[in-house]
Each structure stands twice: as structure tokens, then as C-alpha cells.
TIKOL-227804 format. One record per residue (C-alpha): x, y, z. Coordinates in steps of 0.5 Angstrom, whole numbers, padded with zeros to 4 digits, always signed. Layout:
BEGIN
XYZ
...
***
This chain:
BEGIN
-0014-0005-0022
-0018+0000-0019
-0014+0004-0013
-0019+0002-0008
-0018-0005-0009
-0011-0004-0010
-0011-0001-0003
-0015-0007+0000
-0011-0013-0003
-0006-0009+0001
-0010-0010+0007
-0011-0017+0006
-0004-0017+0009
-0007-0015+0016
-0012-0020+0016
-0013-0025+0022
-0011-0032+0022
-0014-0038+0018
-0014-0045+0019
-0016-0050+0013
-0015-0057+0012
-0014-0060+0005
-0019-0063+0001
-0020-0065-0007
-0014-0066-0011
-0009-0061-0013
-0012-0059-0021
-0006-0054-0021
+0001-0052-0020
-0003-0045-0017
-0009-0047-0014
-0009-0050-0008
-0016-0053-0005
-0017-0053+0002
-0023-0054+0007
-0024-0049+0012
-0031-0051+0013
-0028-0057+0017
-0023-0051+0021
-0024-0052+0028
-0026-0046+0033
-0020-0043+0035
-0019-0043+0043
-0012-0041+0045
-0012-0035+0043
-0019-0032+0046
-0019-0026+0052
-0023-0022+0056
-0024-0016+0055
-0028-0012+0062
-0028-0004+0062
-0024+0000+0066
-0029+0007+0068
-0024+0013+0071
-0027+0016+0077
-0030+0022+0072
-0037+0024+0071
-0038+0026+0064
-0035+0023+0058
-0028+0023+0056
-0023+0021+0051
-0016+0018+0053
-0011+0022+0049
-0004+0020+0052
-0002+0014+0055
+0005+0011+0056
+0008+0006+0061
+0012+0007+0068
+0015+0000+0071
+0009-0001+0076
+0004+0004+0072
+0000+0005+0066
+0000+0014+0065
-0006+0016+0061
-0009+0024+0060
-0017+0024+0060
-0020+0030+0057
-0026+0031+0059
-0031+0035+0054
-0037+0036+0056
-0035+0041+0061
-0036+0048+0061
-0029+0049+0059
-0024+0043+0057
-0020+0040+0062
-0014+0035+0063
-0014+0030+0069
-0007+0025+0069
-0009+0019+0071
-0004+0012+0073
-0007+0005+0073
-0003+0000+0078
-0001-0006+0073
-0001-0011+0079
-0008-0009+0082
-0012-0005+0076
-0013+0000+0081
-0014+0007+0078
-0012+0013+0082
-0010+0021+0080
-0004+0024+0080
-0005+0032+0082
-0003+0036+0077
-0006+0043+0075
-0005+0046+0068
-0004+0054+0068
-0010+0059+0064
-0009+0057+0057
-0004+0051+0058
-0005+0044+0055
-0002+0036+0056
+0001+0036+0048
+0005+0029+0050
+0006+0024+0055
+0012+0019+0057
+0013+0014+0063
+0021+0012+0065
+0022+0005+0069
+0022+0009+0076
+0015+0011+0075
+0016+0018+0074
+0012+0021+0069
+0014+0028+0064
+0009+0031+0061
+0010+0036+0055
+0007+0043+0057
+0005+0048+0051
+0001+0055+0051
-0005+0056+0047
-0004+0063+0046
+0001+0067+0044
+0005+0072+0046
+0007+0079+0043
+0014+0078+0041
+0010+0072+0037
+0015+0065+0039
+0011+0059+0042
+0012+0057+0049
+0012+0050+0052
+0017+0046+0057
+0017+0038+0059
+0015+0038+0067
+0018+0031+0071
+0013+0029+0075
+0013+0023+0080
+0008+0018+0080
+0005+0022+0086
+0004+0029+0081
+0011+0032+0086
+0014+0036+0082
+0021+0035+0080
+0024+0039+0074
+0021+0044+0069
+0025+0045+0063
+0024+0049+0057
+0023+0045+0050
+0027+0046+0044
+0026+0050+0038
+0024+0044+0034
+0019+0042+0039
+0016+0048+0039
+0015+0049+0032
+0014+0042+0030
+0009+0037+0031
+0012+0032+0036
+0009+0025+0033
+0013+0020+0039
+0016+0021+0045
+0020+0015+0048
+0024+0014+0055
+0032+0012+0053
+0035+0008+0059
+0039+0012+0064
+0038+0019+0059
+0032+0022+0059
+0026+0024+0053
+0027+0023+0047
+0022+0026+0042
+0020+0025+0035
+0018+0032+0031
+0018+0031+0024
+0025+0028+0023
+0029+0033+0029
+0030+0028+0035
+0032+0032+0041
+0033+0029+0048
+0031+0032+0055
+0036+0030+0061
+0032+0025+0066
+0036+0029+0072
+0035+0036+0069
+0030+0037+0064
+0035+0040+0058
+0033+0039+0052
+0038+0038+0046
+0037+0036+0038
+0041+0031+0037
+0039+0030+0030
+0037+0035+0026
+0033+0034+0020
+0035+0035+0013
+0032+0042+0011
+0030+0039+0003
+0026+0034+0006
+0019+0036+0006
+0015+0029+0008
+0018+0026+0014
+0014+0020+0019
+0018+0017+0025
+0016+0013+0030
+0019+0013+0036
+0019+0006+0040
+0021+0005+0048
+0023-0003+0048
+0024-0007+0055
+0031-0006+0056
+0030+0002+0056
+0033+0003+0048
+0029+0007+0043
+0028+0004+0036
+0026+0009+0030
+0021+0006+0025
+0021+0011+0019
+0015+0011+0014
+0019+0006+0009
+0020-0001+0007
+0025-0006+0004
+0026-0009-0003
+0021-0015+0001
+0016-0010+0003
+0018-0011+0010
+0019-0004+0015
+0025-0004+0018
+0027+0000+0025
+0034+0002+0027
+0037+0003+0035
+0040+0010+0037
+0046+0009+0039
+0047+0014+0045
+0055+0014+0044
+0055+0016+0037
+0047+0019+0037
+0044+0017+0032
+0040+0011+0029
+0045+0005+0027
+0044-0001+0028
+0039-0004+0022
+0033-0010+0024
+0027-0012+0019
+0020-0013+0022
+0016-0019+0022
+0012-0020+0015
+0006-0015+0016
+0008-0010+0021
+0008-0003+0020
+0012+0002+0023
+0007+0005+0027
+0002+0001+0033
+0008-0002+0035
+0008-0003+0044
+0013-0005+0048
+0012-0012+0052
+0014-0017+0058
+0014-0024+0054
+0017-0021+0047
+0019-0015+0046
+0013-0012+0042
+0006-0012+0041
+0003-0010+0034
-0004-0010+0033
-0006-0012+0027
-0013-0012+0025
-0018-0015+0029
-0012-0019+0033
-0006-0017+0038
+0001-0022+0035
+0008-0020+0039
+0015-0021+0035
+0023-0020+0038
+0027-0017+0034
+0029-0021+0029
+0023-0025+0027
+0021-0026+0021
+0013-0028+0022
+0008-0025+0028
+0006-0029+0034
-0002-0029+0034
-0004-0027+0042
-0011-0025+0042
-0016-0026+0036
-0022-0020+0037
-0026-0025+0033
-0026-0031+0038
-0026-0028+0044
-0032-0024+0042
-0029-0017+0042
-0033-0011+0038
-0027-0007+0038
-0020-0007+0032
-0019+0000+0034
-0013-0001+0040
-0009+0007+0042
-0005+0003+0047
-0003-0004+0048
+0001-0005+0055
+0003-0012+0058
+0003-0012+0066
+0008-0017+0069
+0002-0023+0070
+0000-0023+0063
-0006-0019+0064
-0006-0013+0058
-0008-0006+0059
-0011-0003+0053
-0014+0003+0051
-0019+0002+0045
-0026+0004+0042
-0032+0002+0046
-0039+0000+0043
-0041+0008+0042
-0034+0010+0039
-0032+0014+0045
-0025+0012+0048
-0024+0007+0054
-0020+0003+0058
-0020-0004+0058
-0017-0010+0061
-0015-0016+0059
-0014-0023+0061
-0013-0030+0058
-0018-0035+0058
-0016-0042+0060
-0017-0047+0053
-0021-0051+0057
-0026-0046+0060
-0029-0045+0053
-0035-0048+0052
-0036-0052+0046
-0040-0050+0040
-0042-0052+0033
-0037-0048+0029
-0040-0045+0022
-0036-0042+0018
-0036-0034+0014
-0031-0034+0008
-0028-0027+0006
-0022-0024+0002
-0023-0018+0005
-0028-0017+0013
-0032-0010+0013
-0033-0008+0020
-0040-0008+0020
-0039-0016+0019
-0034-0018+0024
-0039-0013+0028
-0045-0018+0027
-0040-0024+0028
-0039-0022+0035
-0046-0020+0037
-0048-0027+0034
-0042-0032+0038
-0045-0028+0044
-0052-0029+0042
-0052-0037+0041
-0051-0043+0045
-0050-0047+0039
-0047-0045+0034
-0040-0039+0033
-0037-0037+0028
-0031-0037+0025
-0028-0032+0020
-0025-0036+0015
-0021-0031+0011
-0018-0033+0004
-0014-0026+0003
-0009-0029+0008
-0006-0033+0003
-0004-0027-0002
+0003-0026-0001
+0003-0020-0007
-0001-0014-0009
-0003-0016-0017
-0009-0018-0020
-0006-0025-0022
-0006-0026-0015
-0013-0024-0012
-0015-0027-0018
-0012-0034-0016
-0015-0033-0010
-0022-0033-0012
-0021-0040-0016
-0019-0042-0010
-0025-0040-0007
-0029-0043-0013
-0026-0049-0012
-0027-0050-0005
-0035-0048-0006
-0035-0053-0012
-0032-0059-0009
-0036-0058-0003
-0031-0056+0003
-0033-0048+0001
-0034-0044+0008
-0042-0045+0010
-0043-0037+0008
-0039-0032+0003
-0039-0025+0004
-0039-0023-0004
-0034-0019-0005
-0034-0013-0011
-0029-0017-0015
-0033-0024-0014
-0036-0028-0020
-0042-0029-0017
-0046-0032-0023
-0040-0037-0023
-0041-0039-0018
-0049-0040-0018
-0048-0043-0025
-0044-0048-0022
-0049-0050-0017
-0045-0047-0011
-0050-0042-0008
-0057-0044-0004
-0063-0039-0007
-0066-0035-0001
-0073-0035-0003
-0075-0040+0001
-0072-0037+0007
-0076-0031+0005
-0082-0034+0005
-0081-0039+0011
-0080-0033+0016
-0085-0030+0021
-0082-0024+0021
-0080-0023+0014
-0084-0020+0008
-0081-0019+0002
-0085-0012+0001
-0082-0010+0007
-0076-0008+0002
-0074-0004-0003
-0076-0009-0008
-0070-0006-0014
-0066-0008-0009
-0068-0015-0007
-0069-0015-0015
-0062-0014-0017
-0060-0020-0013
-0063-0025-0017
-0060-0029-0023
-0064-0033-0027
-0071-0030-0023
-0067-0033-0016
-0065-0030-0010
-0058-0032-0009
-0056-0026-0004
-0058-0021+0001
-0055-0014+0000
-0057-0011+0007
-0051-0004+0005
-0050-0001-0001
-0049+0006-0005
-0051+0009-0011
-0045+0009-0017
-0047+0014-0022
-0046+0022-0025
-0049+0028-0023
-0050+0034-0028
-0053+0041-0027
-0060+0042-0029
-0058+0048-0031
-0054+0045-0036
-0058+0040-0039
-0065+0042-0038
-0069+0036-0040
-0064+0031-0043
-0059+0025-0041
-0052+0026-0043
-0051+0019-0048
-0045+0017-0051
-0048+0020-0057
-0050+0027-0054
-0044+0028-0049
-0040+0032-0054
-0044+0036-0056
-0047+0038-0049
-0040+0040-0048
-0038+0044-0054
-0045+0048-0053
-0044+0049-0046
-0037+0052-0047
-0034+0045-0045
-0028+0042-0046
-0030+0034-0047
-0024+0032-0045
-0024+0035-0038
-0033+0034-0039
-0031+0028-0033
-0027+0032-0030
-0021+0029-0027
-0022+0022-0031
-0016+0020-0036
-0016+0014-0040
-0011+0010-0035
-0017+0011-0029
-0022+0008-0035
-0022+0002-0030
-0028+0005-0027
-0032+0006-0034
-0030-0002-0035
-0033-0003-0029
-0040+0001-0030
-0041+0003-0038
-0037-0004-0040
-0040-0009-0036
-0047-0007-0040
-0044-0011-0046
-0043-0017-0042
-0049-0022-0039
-0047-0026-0035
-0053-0030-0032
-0053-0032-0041
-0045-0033-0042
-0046-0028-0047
-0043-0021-0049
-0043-0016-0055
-0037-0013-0055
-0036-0013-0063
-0043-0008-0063
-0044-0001-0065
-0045+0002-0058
-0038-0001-0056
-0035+0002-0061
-0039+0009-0059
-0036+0007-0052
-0029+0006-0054
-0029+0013-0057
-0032+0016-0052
-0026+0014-0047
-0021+0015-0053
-0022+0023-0052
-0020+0023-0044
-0012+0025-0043
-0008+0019-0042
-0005+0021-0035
-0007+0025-0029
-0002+0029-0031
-0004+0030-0038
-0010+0034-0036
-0005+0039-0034
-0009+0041-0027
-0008+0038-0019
-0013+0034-0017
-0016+0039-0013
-0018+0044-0018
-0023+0040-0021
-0028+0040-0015
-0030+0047-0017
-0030+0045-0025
-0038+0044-0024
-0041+0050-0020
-0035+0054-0025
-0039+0049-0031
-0032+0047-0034
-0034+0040-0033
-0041+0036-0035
-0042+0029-0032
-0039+0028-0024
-0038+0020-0022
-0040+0020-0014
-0042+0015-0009
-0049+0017-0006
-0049+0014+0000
-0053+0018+0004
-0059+0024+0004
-0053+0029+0006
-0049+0028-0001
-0055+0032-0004
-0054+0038-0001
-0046+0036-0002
-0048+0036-0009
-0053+0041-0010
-0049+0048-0006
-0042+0044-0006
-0041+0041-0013
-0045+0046-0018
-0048+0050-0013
-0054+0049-0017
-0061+0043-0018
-0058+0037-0020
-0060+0030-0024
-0058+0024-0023
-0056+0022-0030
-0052+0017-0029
-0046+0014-0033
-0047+0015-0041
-0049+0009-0045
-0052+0010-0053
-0059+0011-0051
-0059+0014-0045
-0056+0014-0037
-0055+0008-0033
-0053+0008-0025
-0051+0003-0021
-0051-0001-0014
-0045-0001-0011
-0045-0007-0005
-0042-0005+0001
-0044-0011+0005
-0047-0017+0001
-0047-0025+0004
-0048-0032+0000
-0050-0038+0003
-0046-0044+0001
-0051-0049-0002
-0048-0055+0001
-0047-0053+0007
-0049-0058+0013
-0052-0052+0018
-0056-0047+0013
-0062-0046+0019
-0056-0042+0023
-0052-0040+0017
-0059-0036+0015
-0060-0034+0023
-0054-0030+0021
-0054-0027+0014
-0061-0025+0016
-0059-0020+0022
-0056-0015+0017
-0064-0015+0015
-0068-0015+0022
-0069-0007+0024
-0064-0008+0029
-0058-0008+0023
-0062-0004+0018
-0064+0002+0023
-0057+0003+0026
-0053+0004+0019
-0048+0010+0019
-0045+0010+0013
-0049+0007+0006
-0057+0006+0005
-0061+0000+0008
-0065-0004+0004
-0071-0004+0009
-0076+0001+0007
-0078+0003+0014
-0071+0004+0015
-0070+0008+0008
-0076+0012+0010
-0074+0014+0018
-0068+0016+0014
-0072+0021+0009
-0076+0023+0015
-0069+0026+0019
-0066+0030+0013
-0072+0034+0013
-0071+0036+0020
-0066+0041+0022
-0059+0037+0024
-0058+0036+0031
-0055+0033+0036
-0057+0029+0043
-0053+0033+0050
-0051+0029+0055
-0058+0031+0058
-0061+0027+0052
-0065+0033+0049
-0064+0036+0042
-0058+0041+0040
-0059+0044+0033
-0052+0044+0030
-0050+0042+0024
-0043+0040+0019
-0039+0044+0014
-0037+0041+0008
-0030+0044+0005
-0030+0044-0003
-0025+0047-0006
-0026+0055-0003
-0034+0053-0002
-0037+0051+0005
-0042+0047+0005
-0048+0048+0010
-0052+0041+0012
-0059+0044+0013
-0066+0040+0012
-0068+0038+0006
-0075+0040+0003
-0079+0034+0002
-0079+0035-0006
-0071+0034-0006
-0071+0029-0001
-0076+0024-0005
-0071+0026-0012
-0067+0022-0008
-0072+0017-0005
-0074+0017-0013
-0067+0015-0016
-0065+0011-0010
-0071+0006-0012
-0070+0007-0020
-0064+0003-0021
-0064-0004-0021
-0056-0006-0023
-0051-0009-0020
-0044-0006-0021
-0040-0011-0023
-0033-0010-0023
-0031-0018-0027
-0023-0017-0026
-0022-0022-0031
-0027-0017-0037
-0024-0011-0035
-0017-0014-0036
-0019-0015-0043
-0021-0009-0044
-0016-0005-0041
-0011-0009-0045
-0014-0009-0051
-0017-0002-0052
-0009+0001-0051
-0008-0001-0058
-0015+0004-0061
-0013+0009-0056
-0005+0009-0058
-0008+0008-0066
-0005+0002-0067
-0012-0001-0069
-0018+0001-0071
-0024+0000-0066
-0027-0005-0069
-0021-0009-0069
-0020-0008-0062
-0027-0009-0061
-0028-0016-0065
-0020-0018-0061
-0025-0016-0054
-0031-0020-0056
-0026-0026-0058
-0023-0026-0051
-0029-0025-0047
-0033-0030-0050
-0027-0035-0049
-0027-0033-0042
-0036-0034-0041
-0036-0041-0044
-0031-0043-0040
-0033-0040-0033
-0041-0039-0034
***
């Protein structure tokens, strides 16, 4: 399984609540068939959510923030200042209130931390930005009231100083407890001394910790480490014997960090995309607030804090991505207005998605969207288990209790499902739209989503799976499977390093791209006992085994291309910036999209960043396609900050602004020229204007592929586990081959 996807079956495990109800009957022991497009809207758990503005001109981001027993205390750092300045702010959690709290920072002094106690008073960590002629660092912990009087200033501790603080707590009756990278020291609440309490082991080179305040004033560590069970565990501090004793297991899904004291339970955790609350000792979350439902935008909390009334505070990501602080309040189940509820199945909810989601429930007096996430079912990270989630996606669209649209995630069988009459053809609704025109796209994209001459998707996001190589290198050719060897050889390459860092335990990536052009699954058929498979299967024999085969760190290879020890670099093309990555960074040199080798030539391939399905018995398809066509209307299409748009106008306004001297927009409005910086290996990277030749390569390229990739779990499984033989000289190639073209026969027969 590809690491990407690995790390994203894990994060299923974060995802929002699901409610479906049963259809169909049982068919197997491990597939259970469920009904989410009958799920009702989820009113019990939706919230308010209304911004809170500081009283401050000009942007700001909110850095630090903690609570008092009446306040809420929080830094803004205001940056579009002549100089950067700090102002500490307190927010009355009985009214709302916003008031500053006076408090003036020395030349070249600066807030590094902030806590509260249960009297309101607020201590901030003070560090010196420059140093002194003796060299050591100076820092000190300042006591404050919740009027800015000051109290006590005291000096901080050596490992305070010399170490990043990562949490700081309030221990009842003690004083600060700080976290700096396993050393925990505590600073007396009545005269500011610091002492180290725990010192960490010297031979420990990776330490993260979490230190969190609970409600009763005890400090609980949160280490990055889990159980057998994969729970994470905390431990209280015992100010008897000072140190961290008493052992508790977290919830199911929680993770040590993003965890906040609350009234009504003893902590907030903001899962992704909802806030759930647990008590110490619970095995499962409580879910208290669904973004999703309650139509908020942000899944990106700082801060959570509970006011006595039930209302919370929260510090969060507003809709331009700055910082912000908000207030939430309950809303009552019966004052949320009815709505026929649609449904969106997903394993996996990219942001742009949920995003389009909120703007569509606020936007519809009719129709809401309820997310139906089948990912919450996976109780462990394996491919068998995925894959039992996707039969029962299958199975709900086939017995007709499917959710009214799919996203189509990487691994989906689409073709299966299309085979099996489960997805609706869009061409209609292209055609029927006022405001649609299919020459309004570009048209390799639309192409590559029909089967059988159909459309059976929209692929508004995407990116380019291919390889790049020097032009210097290869001149006019196209690496192939056939030539690859020896471009290598006659560059002064060695072929095992020609991919850099690809060894044969990473040829999952291959599978998925080289691989998959033996298998057509819109036919059922596969030729996996040819010729051409056999050249692939040597082409990946010759690769190191392991990473650690190679005998180089990962970070060597960056600089392998421009040093022209390897040929072909697989790279993600997302934007018109990534040429220049790749020309000044990468080979320091003119490129080509070569593609992956094939037997007669390079083949590239569409990456989905977000593609939608609809669900072809689905009662509501006007409104499902009111929804799945937003992702293509100018408004989506001209807002896209990572990944290439389909709309033409889009992609052209794109081509247009990479031409252009990078800029970007002050708080006058007007143009600042100023660009970024790439770091590759000991390379930077300046990102200027393309001229408009390099600019139409990537135009050119862009619509010149015309493939999906297809990362079929199942064929890349039988791949994997068969090719290991011929890799390891256990079997000759074509036994391999013939045992492959076999198993995925089997497979297609019984599934397309």
C-alpha cells in the first residue's frame, strides 16, 4: 500500500460521525450493508459560530492564548506594522467582552508563551531576541494580573532557555509547569523561581510532550506514543513525589495533542471537522459540535474554551486563512429549519469538498447535505480493511441504499461500479445546462472520465503523475523500458539509481501507473502475460530492494538530477511554479515531460485531487447536480490554490499570472513584487516569471495526457505479491507473468 494512502486509512479514524440505517441482506460475514441515503439530518449537535474582532487596526494572527477562571488570555501579533507588535488581550467568558491588558515589551523582547491560573492572573514568558556578548540567551516568566499589574518577574530556567518550550500548564496551588522538549520545570505562583523537575535523558535525541491543564488544576503529559491497542495514554504529575505517575488511556481516535480542558467533561478534542469531549477513562468521544451541519467552514481550531454557560470560545482559521476568534453557542434542535437531506458518500473528505458542502447548506432553503463517511467503519490500517469498505460502498450503490453522490476516491473501482449500472451519465446534464458548454473545458480532461464513450464523473482538481528528465540528456528521445538502460549507461548513470530514491519495496507507485496500462477495465481484460510486461517486470527487478539498499539518505537524491546521476524524477505537477522547481531546482537545466516508461514510449497520468459520482438511483439528481456542478462554475474553478482546473478560462488565467513578476497584494490593495524561495538540497530556488514558451510547454503537456491513474487496490496487490518471486529468482518472468495474468483475470470477470 502506497504511504500516502496508508497515512490517510489513519486518518479516517478522525473523521465525523456517521448515521446509517440497514438495507439488503447480509451477503457476507465481512460486508455489512447499510442505508445512509435514508440517514436523517443531524440536529443535536449544530452550533453558531459568530467572530469576535479585537479592537485592533490592521491584520493580526493570534499566537498564544490560555484560560484564566473568568478570562480567556490571548497574544495578537499584529504584522502589518512598521514593526512587529504584541498586544495581550483578555475576553470575559460571562459576557464576551474584549479588553486589553497593559503590558509593554523591552527593545527587542518578544511573548515566546502564555498561561492563566484559576485567580485570573496571567504569566507571560519573556525572551530576548538578540544576544549578548557573553553569548547565553535571556528570558524570564512575568506574573501579571488580569489588569496587566505586574506581580513578579523571575528568570527562566537553563532548559527553558536553551530548549523549545512546547506547553505550558497551570498546576494547582504550585505554580507553571513548562514542557521544553522532555525537561519539565515549575515556576512557584508566589515567587516566580524556576526549577527542573524532570530532566530529560541526554540519550534521547526526539522527544514530544504535551502538557495539559484539567479542570481540577492537575497537569496531565501526553507523550507522542500509543498503546498495543493504538490508544495514547496520559499520565498525572504527582507533585509529591514530582513526577508523572498515575497512567490513563485516551478515547479511541484521540491523539495527544489538540486536547483542552472543559466545564461539562473534562476535556475537548477537536477531531477533524467536529469538537467531541471525553472524561478520563472513557473509551469512546462524545460528539459535541459537527462543522459540517452547523455550516462552519473551519476544521482548523488553536484553541477550544468552555465558558460556565455552555458557550465556547474558539480561536480558528477564518475564511482567508488568517486567524480569528470566534464565539460559539448551541443551537436549540427545534429552531433548525427542515430541509430535504442529500447525501455525499466518502472514505476520505478532502477540504475543498466539505468547503463546497458548507456553501451549498447555506446557499439552499430545500436541500442540506449530510456528509456520509464510510471510513468511520475501519477499525484498522490494512488494505484488506479498506478494501472491505469499498465492497460495502459497492454494495450499497447496487442494492439501491447508496448515498446520492460518491466522491471517488484514488482507490475506488469506478468502472465496477459503472459496469454494475450504479453511476448516472452526466452527459445529459452537460448538455441541459444554460450555463455549461463542454468546449468550455479542457476537453482531455472531460475525455478521460468517460467509459464506454459516457461521462460518468466531473474532475474539477487534478495533477499530473509523471517523470521529468533533462533535456540535455536525452535530446530528442523518450526514455522507454527498452531504452532506459541505456541512456543510463551512456550518461555515466547507474540504472539502479536512474529513478533515484525508487527501490523495488516503493514499486507500488509503478504498479499503479506503468502497470495498470495492461489492464482495461472498461473491457474486463488484461494482458499481463505479454512481452511488454516482462520488459516492466525486469525494468523494476533492477531497482534496490530497500531504501536502505541504495546506500544514500533520501535527501541525497534532490540533487542527483542537476549532478546527472539519475535520469527519470516521478513528480506531481500541480502548478505552473513546479517548472521552474524543476528546471533551476531539480536539473538546473531544460526539461521534458517524459512521462513513466513504457515499451514504445512515456506515458503521464491524471491524478484526482477531487472527483464526484452521482448515484444513478438516487431520488434527487437535479439537486445532487446543483451540487456537483459548483466545483466546475467560475467561482470554484477561479479560486483553486493547489492543483490545475479543468475550466479553460481558469487554466488560461493561470498561464497568464506565471508570466507575470510574482507579487503579492498589501493591505492598500496594490502590487508588492516579491517572490518565494525553494530549497533543494543546498539550491535556491528563485520563483520569477515564466516566459511565454516555458509557460505554453506546460499548457501543452498539461492537455496532452489523457489517462487516469488508477491505483485498482486489489491488481496492485497481485502484482506485488507475485512479482517477489521473479525479483528474488524464485521464478522466471514469465511464470510470474502468466500466475499475474491468471489471478487478475479471475479478478475482472468477477467484478466488471
Amino acid at each position: 500500500m502506497k504511504k500516502e494512502n496508508l497515512f490517510r486509512v489513519i486518518a479516517i479514524f478522525m473523521c465525523s460521525a456517521v448515521f446509517l440505517c440497514a438495507c439488503g441482506k447480509k451477503n457476507d460475514a465481512s460486508v455489512i450493508s447499510t442505508s445512509p441515503a435514508t440517514a436523517e439530518a443531524d440536529k443535536e449537535h449544530i452550533y453558531n459560530l459568530e467572530n469576535i474582532e479585537l479592537p485592533i487596526t490592521g491584520k493580526y494572527s493570534i499566537n498564544y492564548m490560555d484560560r484564566g477562571k473568568d478570562y480567556l488570555f490571548l497574544v495578537a501579533n499584529m504584522y502589518e506594522t512598521e514593526n512587529v507588535d504584541r498586544q495581550l488581550f483578555k475576553v470575559s467568558l460571562s459576557t464576551g467582552e474584549v479588553s486589553e491588558i497593559p503590558f509593554v515589551l523591552g527593545e527587542n523582547e518578544d511573548i515566546d508563551n502564555l498561561a492563566g491560573d484559576q485567580n485570573d492572573n496571567v504569566y507571560i514568558f519573556k525572551v530576548e531576541n538578540s544576544e549578548e556578548s557573553d553569548g547565553k540567551k535571556k528570558g524570564s516568566i512575568v506574573k501579571l494580573s488580569s489588569e496587566g499589574e505586574p506581580i513578579w518577574e523571575a528568570p527562566l530556567t537553563e532548559e527553558d532557555l536553551n530548549n523549545y518550550v512546547q506547553s505550558v500548564a497551570y498546576l494547582k496551588d504550585k505554580g507553571i509547569m513548562t514542557c521544553a522538549e522532555g525537561n519539565i520545570s515549575l515556576y512557584d505562583e508566589n515567587t516566580g523561581e524556576g526549577r527542573v523537575v524532570i530532566k530529560k535523558d541526554n540519550g534521547e535525541e526526539y522527544y514530544y510532550g504535551s502538557l495539559l491543564a484539567s479542570k481540577t488544576g492537575d497537569v496531565y503529559l501526553s507523550e507522542d506514543d500509543s498503546s498495543d491497542d493504538n490508544r495514547y495514554r496520559v499520565k498525572k504529575y504527582n507533585p509529591e513525589k514530582m513526577e508523572f505517575d498515575e497512567e490513563f488511556l485516551l478515547p479511541n481516535g484521540v491523539y495527544g495533542s489538540n486536547i483542552y480542558p472543559g466545564e461539562s467533561y473534562d476535556f475537548y478534542y477537536e477531531d477533524y471537522a467536529k469538537i467531541v469531549a471525553f472524561n478520563l477513562g472513557d473509551e469512546e468521544t462524545t460528539l459535541v459540535c459537527d462543522y459540517t451541519s452547523s455550516d462552519i467552514l473551519s476544521c482548523y481550531m488553536n484553541y477550544i474554551c468552555e465558558a460556565p454557560d455552555g458557550t465556547f470560545y474558539i480561536v480558528n482559521r477564518d475564511d482567508n486563512g488568517d486567524s480569528a476568534l470566534g464565539c460559539m453557542t448551541k443551537v436549540n434542535a427545534s429552531d433548525v429549519k427542515d430541509k430535504e437531506t442529500l447525501t455525499l458518500g466518502v472514505v476520505y473528505v478532502p477540504d475543498s469538498v466539505r468547503s463546497q458542502v458548507v456553501k451549498f447548506n447555506k446557499k439552499s432553503d430545500k436541500y442540506k447535505i449530510q456528509i456520509i463517511d464510510y471510513g468511520e467503519s475501519l477499525t484498522e490500517d490494512t488494505v484488506a480493511a479498506y478494501d472491505e469498505v469499498l465492497k460495502r460502498i459497492g454494495l450499497d450503490l447496487t442494492q439501491g441504499c447508496g448515498p446520492d453522490m460518491l466522491v471517488v476516491d484514488f482507490d475506488m473501482p469506478l468502472e465496477s461500479y459503472v459496469e454494475k449500472g450504479a453511476i448516472e451519465p452526466l452527459d445529459s446534464y452537460f448538455d441541459n445546462d444554460p450555463e455549461l458548454n463542454t468546449q468550455d473545458f479542457l476537453q482531455n480532461i472531460l475525455d478521460s472520465t468517460r467509459i464506454d464513450g459516457k461521462m460518468y464523473s466531473i474532475l474539477p482538481l487534478y495533477g499530473i503523475d509523471t517523470c521529468v528528465v533533462s533535456k540535455d540528456v536525452v535530446g530528442d528521445q523518450t526514455v522507454t523500458l527498452s531504452n532506459y538502460e541505456n541512456i543510463c549507461k551512456s550518461n555515466g548513470m547507474d540504472p539502479q539509481l536512474g529513478m533515484g530514491s525508487q527501490t523495488r519495496e516503493m514499486a507500488v507507485s509503478l504498479y499503479s501507473t506503468i502497470g495498470n496500462t495492461f489492464v482495461d477495465y472498461a473491457q474486463g481484460t488484461c494482458n499481463f502475460d505479454s512481452d511488454d510486461f516482462i520488459s516492466f517486470l525486469q525494468f523494476v527487478k533492477q531497482f534496490p530492494a530497500t531504501s536502505e539498499e541504495t546506500g544514500f539518505e533520501y535527501e541525497d537524491f534532490e540533487t542527483f538530477y542537476r549532478e546527472k546521476k539519475s535520469l527519470l524524477y516521478e513528480y506531481f505537477l500541480t502548478s505552473f511554479e513546479d517548472y521552474q522547481v524543476l528546471k533551476k531546482g531539480y536539473f538546473g537545466t531544460d526539461v521534458e515531460f517524459n512521462g513513466f516508461p513504457t515499451a514504445d514510449g512515456g506515458k503521464s497520468f491524471i491524478r484526482p485531487f477531487v472527483r464526484l459520482a452521482m448515484n444513478h438511483d438516487s431520488k434527487n439528481k437535479e439537486a445532487a447536480w446543483e451540487f456537483m456542478r459548483s466545483f466546475i462554475l467560475d467561482d470554484y474553478q477561479n479560486n483553486v490554490e493547489w492543483g490545475l482546473p479543468i475550466r479553460r478560462s481558469a487554466l488560461d488565467a493561470l498561464a497568464a499570472k506565471a508570466q507575470e513578476k510574482p507579487y503579492y497584494i498589501d493591505e492598500d490593495g496594490k502590487k508588492v513584487e516579491g517572490g518565494s524561495v525553494w530549497g533543494i538540497g543546498d539550491i535556491e530556488v528563485e520563483i520569477t516569471e515564466l516566459s511565454k514558451e516555458e509557460t505554453q510547454q506546460v499548457v501543452d503537456f498539461i492537455e496532452s495526457v489523457t489517462d487516469i491513474e488508477s491505483y485498482e487496490l486489489k491488481v496492485n496487490d497481485i502484482i506485488s505479491e507475485e512479482a517477489g518471486a521473479f525479483y528474488e529468482d524464485q521464478k522466471s518472468a514469465q511464470e510470474v507473468a502468466d500466475v499475474i495474468q491468471s489471478r487478475v483475470s479471475l479478478y475482472l470477470s468477477e467484478n466488471f
